[in-house]
C-alpha positions as a Markdown table, in Angstrom:
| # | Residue | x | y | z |
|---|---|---|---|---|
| 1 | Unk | 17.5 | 37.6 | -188.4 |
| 2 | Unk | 15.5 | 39.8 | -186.3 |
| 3 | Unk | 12.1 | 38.4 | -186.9 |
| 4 | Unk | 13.1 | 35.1 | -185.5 |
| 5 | Unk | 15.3 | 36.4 | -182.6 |
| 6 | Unk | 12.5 | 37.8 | -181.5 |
| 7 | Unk | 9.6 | 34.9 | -181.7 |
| 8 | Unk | 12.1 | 33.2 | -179.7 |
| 9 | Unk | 12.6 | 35.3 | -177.0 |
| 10 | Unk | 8.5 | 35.4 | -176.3 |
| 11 | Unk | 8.1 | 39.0 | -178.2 |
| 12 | Unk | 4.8 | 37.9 | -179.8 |
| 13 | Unk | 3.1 | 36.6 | -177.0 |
| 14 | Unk | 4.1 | 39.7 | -175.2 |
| 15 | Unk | 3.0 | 41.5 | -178.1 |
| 16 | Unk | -0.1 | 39.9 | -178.0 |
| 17 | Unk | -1.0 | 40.5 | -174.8 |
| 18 | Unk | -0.6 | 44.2 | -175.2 |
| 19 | Unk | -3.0 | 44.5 | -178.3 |
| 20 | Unk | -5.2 | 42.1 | -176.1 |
| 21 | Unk | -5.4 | 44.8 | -173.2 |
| 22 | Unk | -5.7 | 47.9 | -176.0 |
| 23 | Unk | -9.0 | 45.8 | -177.3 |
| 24 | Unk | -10.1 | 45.3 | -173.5 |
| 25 | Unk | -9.8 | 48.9 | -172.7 |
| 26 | Unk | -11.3 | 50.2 | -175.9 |
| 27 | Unk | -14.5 | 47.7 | -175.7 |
| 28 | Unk | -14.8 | 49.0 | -172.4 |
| 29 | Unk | -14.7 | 52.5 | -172.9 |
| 30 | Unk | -17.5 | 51.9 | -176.1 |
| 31 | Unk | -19.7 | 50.4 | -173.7 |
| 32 | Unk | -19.8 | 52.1 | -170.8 |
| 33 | Unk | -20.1 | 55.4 | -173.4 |
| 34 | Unk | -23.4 | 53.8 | -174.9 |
| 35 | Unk | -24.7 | 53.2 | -171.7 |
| 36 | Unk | -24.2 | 56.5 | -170.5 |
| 37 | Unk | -25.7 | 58.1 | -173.8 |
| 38 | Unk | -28.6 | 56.0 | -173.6 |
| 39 | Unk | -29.2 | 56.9 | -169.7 |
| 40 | Unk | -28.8 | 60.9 | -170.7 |
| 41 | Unk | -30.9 | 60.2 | -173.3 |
| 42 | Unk | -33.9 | 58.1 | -171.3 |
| 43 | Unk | -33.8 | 60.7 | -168.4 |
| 44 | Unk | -34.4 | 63.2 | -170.6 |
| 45 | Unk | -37.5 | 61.7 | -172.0 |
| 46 | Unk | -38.9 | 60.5 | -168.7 |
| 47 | Unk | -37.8 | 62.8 | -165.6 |
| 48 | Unk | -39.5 | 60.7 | -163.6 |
| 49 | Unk | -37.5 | 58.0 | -163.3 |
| 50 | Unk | -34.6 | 58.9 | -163.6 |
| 51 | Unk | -33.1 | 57.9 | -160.2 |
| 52 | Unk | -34.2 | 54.1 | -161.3 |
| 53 | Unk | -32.3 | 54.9 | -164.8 |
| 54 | Unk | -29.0 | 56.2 | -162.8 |
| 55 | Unk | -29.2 | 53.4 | -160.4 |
| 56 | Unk | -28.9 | 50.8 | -163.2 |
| 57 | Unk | -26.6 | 53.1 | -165.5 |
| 58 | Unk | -24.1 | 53.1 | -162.4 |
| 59 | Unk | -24.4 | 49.1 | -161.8 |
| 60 | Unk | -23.9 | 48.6 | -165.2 |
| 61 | Unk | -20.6 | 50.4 | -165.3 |
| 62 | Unk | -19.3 | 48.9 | -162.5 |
| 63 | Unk | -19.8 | 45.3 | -163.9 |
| 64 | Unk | -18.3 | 46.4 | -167.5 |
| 65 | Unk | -15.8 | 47.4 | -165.1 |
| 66 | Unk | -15.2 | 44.5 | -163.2 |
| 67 | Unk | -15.2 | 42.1 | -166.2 |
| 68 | Unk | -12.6 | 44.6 | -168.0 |
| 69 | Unk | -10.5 | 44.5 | -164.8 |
| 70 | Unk | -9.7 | 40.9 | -164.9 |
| 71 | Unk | -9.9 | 40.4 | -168.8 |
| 72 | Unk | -7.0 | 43.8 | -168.4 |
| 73 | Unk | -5.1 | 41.2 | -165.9 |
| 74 | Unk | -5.2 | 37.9 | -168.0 |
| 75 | Unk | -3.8 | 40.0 | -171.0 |
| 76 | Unk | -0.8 | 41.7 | -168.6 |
| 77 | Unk | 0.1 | 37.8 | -166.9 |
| 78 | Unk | -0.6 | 36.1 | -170.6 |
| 79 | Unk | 2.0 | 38.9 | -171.4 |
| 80 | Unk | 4.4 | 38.5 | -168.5 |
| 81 | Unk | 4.9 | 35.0 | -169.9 |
């Protein structure tokens, strides 16, 4: 009795949308981990550059960011539904 109680109230898609938003945040956090490991790792083999290296280590976190901010928000209203 429980089971369908519930996938009629809308406790699957809420359900959904909260493994949604655990698979945004831990592809986020994988990637901006990598790139940060592979900037250590590039600086530390070339000195020289590494201000170019940060520069595009930073800009690429901020657009994983971005993209993980708004995939976080259509899993929260998808959700809310």
């Amino acid at each position: 009795m429980a089971a369908p109680a519930a996938a009629a109230d809308g406790g699957g898609i809420q359900f959904s949308g909260a493994i949604g938003a655990g698979v945004v945040i831990l592809g986020a956090g994988l990637g901006i981990g990598k790139i940060g490991a592979s900037a250590v790792e590039s600086m530390a083999r070339q000195p020289e550059v590494a201000a170019n290296i940060n520069t595009a280590m930073i800009i690429s976190a901020a657009l994983i960011e971005g993209v993980t901010f708004f995939a976080l928000i259509v899993c929260i209203l998808r959700g809310a539904v």
